[in-house]
VOTOR-49335 format. One line per 2 residues: number of its first residue (from 1); their letters; for each residue x, y, z of N, C-alpha, C. Coordinates in steps of 0.2 Angstrom, whole numbers. Each point is the difference from the previous one (the first is absolute). Last residue first. Layout:
// VOTOR-49335
NUM) A) X Y Z X Y Z X Y Z  ... .
// end
This chain:
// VOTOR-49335
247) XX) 1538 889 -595 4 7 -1 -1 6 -5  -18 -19 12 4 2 -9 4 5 1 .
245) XX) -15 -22 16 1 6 -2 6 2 -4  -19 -18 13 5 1 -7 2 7 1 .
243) XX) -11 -22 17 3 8 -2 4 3 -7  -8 -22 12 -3 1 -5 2 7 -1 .
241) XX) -1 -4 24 -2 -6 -6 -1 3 -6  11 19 16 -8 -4 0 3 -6 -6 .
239) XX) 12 21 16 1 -5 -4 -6 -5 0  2 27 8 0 -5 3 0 -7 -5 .
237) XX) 6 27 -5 -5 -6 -2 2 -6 4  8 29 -4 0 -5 2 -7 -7 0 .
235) XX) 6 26 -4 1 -4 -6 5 -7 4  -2 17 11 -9 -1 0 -1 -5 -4 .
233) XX) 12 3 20 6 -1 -3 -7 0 -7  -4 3 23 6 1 1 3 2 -8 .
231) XX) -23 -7 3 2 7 4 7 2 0  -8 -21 -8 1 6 -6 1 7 4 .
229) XX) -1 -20 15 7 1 -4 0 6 -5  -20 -5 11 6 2 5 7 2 -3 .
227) XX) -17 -14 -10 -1 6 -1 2 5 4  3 -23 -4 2 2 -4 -1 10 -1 .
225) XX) -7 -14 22 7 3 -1 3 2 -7  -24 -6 0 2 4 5 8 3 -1 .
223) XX) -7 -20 -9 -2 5 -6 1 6 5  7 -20 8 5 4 -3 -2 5 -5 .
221) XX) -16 -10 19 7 5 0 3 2 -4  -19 -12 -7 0 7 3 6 2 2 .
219) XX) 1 -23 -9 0 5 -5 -3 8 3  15 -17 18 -5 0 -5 0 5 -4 .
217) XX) 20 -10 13 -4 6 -2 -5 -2 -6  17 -17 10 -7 4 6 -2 4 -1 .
215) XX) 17 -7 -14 -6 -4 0 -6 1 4  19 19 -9 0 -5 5 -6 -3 0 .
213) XX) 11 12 -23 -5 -2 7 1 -4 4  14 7 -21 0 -4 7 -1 2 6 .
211) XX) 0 18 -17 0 -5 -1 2 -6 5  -5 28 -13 4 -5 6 -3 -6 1 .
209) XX) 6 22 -19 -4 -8 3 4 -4 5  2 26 -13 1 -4 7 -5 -4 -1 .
207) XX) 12 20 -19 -8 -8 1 4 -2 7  13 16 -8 -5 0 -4 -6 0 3 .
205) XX) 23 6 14 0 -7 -6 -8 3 -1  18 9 16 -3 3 -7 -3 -3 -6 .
203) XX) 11 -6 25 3 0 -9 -1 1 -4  -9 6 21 6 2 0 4 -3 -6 .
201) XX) -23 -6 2 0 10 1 8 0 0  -5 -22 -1 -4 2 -5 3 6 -1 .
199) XX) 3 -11 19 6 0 -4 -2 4 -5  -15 1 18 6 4 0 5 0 -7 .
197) XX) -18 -15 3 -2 7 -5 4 4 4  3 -20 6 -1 0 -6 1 5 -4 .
195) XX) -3 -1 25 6 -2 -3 1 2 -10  -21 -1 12 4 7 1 6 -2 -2 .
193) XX) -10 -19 0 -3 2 -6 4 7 1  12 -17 13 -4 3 2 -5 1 -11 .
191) XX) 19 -19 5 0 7 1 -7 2 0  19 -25 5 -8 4 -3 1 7 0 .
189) XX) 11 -18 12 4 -2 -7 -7 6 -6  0 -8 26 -2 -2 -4 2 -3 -6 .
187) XX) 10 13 18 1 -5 0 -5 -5 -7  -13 18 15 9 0 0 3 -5 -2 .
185) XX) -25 6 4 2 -4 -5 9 1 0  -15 16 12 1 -11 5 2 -4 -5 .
183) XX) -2 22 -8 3 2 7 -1 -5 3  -12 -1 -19 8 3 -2 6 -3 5 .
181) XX) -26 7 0 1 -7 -1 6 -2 2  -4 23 -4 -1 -3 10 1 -7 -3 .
179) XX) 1 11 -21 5 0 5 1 -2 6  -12 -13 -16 -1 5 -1 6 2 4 .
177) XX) 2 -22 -17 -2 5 9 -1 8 -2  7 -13 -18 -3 -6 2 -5 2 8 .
175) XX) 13 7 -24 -3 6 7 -4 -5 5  21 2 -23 -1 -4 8 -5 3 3 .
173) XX) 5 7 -26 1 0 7 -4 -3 4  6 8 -26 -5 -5 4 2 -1 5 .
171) XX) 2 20 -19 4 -2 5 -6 -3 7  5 10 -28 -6 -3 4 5 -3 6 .
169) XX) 9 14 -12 -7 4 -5 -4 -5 6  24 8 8 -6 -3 -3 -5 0 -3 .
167) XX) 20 13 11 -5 3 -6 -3 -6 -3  16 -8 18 0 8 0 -3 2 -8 .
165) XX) 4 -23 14 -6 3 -2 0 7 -2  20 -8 11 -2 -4 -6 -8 1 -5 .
163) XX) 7 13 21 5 2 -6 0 -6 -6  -13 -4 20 -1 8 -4 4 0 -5 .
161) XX) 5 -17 10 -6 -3 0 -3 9 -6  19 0 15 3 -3 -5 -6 -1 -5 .
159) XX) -3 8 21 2 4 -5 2 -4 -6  -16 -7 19 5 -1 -2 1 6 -7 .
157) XX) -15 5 22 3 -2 -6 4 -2 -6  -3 0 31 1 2 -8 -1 -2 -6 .
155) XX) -1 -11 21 -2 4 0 1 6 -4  -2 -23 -12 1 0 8 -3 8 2 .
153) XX) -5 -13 -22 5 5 2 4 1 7  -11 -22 -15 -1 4 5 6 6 1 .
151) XX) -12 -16 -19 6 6 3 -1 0 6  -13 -13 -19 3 -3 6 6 4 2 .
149) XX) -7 9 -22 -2 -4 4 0 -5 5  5 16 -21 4 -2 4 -4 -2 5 .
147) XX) 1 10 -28 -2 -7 7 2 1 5  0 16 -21 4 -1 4 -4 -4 4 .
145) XX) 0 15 -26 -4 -7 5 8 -5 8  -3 20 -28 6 -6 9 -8 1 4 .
143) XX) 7 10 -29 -4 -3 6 2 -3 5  11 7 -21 -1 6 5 -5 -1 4 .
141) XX) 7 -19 -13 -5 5 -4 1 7 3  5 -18 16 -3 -1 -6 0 5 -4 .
139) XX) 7 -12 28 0 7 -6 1 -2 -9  -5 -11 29 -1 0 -7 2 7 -3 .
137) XX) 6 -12 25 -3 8 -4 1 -2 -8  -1 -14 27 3 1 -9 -5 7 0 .
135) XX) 8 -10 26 -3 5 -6 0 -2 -5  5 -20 20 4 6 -6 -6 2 -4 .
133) XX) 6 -15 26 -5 3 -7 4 3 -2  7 -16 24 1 5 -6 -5 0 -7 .
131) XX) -2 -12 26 4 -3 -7 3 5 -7  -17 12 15 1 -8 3 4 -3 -6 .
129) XX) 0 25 -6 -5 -4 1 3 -5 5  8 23 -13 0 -3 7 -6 -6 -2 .
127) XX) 11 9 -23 -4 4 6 3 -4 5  12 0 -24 -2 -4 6 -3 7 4 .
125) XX) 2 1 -28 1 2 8 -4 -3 6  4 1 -29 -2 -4 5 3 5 6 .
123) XX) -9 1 -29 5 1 6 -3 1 7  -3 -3 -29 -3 -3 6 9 1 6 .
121) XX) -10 7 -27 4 -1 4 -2 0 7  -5 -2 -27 -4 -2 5 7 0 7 .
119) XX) -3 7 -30 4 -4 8 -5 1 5  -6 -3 -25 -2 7 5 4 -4 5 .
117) XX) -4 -15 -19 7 6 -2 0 6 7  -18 -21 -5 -1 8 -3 6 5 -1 .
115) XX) 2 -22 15 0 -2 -9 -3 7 -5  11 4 23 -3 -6 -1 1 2 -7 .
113) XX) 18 2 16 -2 4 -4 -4 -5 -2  10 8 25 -1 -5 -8 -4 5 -6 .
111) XX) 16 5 24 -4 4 -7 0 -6 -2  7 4 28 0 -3 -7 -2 2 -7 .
109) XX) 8 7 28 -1 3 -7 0 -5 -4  10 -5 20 -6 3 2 -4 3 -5 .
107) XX) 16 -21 -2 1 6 3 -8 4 0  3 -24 -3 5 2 6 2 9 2 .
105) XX) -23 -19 -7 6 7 -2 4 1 5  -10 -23 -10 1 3 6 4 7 -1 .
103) XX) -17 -19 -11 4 7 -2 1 0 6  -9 -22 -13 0 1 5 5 8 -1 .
101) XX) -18 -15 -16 7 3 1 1 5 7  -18 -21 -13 1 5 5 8 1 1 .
99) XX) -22 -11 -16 8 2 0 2 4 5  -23 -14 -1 3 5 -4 6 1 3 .
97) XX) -14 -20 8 1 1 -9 5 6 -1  -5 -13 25 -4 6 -5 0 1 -7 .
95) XX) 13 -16 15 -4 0 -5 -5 3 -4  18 5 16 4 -2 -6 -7 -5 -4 .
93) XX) -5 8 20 2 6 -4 5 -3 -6  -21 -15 13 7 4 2 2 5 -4 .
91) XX) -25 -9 10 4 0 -9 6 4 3  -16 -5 16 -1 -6 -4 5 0 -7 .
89) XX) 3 11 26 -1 3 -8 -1 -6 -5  9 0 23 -4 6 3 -6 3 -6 .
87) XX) 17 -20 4 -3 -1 5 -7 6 1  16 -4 -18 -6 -3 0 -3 -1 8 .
85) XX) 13 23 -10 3 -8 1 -7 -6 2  3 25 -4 -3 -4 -6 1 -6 2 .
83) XX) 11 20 10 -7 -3 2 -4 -5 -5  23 2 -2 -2 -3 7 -6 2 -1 .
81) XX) 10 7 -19 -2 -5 0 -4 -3 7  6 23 -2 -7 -3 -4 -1 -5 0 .
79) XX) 21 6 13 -6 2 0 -7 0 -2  21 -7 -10 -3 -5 6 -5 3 5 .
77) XX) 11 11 -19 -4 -5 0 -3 -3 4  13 17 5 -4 2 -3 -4 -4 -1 .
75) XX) 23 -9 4 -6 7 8 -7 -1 -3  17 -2 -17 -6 -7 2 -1 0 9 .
73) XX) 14 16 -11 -6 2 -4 -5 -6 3  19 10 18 0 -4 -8 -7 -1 -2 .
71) XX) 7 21 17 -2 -5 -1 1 -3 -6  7 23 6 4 -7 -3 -1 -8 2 .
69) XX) -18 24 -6 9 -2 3 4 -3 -1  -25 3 -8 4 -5 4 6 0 2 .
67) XX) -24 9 -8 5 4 0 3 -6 7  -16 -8 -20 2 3 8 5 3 0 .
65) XX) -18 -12 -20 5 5 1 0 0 9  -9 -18 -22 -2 2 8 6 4 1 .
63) XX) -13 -7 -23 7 3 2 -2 3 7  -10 -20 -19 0 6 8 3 0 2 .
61) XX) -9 -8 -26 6 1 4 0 5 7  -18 -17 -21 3 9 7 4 -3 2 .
59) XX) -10 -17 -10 2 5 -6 1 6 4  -9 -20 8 8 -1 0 4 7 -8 .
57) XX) -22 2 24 3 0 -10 5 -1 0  -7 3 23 -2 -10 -4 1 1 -8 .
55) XX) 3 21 12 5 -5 5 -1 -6 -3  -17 18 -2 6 -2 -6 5 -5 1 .
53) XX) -17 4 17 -3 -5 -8 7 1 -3  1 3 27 -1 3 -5 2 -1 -8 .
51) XX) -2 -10 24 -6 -2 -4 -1 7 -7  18 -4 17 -1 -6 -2 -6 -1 -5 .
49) XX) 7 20 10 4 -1 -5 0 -8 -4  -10 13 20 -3 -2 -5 2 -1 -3 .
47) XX) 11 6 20 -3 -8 1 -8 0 -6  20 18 7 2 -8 -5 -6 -3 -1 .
45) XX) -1 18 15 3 3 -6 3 -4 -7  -8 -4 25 -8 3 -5 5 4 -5 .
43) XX) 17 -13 14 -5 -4 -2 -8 5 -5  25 8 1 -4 0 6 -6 -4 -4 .
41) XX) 20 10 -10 -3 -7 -1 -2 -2 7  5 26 -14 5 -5 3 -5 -6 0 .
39) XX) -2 15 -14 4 4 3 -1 -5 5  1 -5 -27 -3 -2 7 3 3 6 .
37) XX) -5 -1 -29 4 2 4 -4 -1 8  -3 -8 -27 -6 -1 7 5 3 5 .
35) XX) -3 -2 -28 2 0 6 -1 2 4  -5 -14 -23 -3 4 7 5 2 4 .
33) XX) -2 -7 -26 5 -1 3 -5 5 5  -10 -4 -22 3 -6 3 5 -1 6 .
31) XX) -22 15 -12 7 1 1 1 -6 4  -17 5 -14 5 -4 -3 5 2 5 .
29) XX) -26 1 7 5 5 -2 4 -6 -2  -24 -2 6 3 -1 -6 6 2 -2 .
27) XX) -14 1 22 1 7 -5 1 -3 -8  -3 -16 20 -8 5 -5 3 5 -5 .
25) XX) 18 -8 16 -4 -5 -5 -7 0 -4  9 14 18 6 -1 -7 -3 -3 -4 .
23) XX) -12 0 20 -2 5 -6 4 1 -4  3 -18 15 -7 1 -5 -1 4 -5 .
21) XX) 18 3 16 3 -4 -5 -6 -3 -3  -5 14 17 4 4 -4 2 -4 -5 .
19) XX) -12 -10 18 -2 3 -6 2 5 -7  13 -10 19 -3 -6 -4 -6 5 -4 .
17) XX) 15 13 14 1 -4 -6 -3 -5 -4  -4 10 22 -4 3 -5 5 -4 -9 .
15) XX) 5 -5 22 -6 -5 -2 -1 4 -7  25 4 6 -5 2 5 -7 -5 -3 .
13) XX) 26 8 -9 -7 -6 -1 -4 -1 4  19 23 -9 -2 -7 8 -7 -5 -5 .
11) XX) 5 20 -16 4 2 7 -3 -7 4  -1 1 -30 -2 -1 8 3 3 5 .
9) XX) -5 6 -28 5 -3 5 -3 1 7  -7 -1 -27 0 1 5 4 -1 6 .
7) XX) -13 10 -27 8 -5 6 -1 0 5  -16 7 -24 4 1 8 3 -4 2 .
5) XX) -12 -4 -23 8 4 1 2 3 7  -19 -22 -11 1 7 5 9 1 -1 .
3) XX) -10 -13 -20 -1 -3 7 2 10 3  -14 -5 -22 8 -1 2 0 0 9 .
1) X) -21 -11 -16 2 6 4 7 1 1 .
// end
C-alpha cells in the first residue's frame, strides 16, 4: 500500500498530542519533517510533547517554531529539555531519537515550502496573555486558518486580533468564560465565548471554533453555551476530542 499523502502540522503540545503522534503513526504517511509552532510555553501547552511517538523516530525531523525576537535559539531548547530532566522524565531530549531543529521567527511573516512545492505561510501576532502569547494564521492554497488562544482582550476587542483574522475560512478562538464569568476573571489571560463570536462577526471569518474549555465546565454547559454562541455567530462549534474539519 503507498503510504498517506496528507501533512501535517501541529499548534502547542498539550496531552492531546500523545494520541495525535498514534495516529501519525497508523496513517502510514512518508512525511519525515513535523512542525510543531508554539503560542507560548505555559505548562497545559508543553507538557505532552514528552510522549509524542515521532519524537523516538531517529528518522523525523522536528521542527519546533516560536516567534522569538531576539531571544537566542537554545532559549528554546532548554525549555523542552528542562522538563525532561530526570527529576521530572525517564528519557531526556537528546535521547528521544528524532532530529530536532530549533526556529525562532524573528519576523512576523514566514513562507516554507513543503515537499509538494504549495508554500505554506505562517504569521504571528502577540495578543495579551500572563508572560505573553502569539496568534498564527496559516495560509495555503487560498486557504487560512487562524489560532489564537489564551487572549485576553481586556475591555475591548483587540483590533489587531480582527484585522489578523480578517476573512478566515476557519478562526479557533479563546472561549474559556462566558461573559458574567469574564467579569472576576481579570487578569487571567482568557476571553469570553461572546468574545469569540464578536471577532468572528467583525472579521468576517467562515467557521468559529472556540476552544479552551474551562475544566469546571461539564459536557451540558458547554453543550448549552455552544448554543448560546450560535445565537451570536451560527457557523460556530464549540471544540471536541477528535474534531475534524475541511475548509
Amino acid at each position: 500500500m503507498a503510504p498517506e499523502t496528507r501533512r501535517i502540522g501541529i499548534i502547542d503540545a498539550g496531552t492531546g498530542i500523545r494520541k495525535l503522534g498514534a495516529d501519525f503513526t497508523a496513517m502510514g504517511t512518508d512525511q519525515k519533517e513535523i512542525f510543531i509552532a508554539f503560542t507560548h510555553f505555559h505548562w497545559d501547552h508543553i507538557q505532552g510533547f514528552p510522549f509524542f511517538g515521532p519524537a523516538y523516530d531517529p528518522t523525523t525531523t522536528i521542527k519546533i517554531l516560536a516567534k522569538g525576537g531576539k531571544r537566542r535559539a537554545h532559549t528554546l531548547k532548554d525549555i523542552f529539555a528542562t522538563q525532561m530532566q530526570e527529576t521530572y522524565f525517564p528519557v531526556s531530549m537528546r535521547d528521544m531519537g528524532a532530529n530536532f531543529d530549533f526556529i525562532l521567527l524573528d519576523s512576523s511573516s514566514h513562507t516554507f515550502i513543503p515537499p509538494d512545492g504549495i508554500p505554506v505561510t505562517i504569521k504571528a501576532i502577540k495578543h495579551r496573555h500572563p508572560g505573553d502569547a502569539y496568534s498564527y494564521r496559516y495560509e495555503r492554497a487560498g486557504r487560512s486558518i487562524v489560532f489564537s488562544t489564551d487572549i485576553e482582550h481586556g475591555d475591548a476587542i483587540d483590533e489587531n486580533i480582527v484585522t489578523f483574522a480578517q476573512g478566515a475560512d476557519i478562526l479557533i478562538h479563546d472561549g474559556q468564560y462566558s461573559n458574567e464569568e469574564l467579569a472576576t476573571k481579570r487578569g487571567w489571560g482568557h476571553s469570553s465565548f461572546e468574545q469569540a463570536a464578536e471577532v468572528a462577526i467583525r472579521a468576517n471569518v467562515r467557521q468559529l471554533v472556540v476552544t479552551h474549555h474551562d475544566p469546571d465546565h461539564d459536557d451540558d454547559y458547554l453543550e448549552n453555551a455552544e448554543k448560546l454562541c450560535q445565537d451570536i455567530f451560527p457557523d460556530a462549534l464549540f471544540a471536541r476530542e477528535g474534531m475534524v474539519l475541511s475548509t
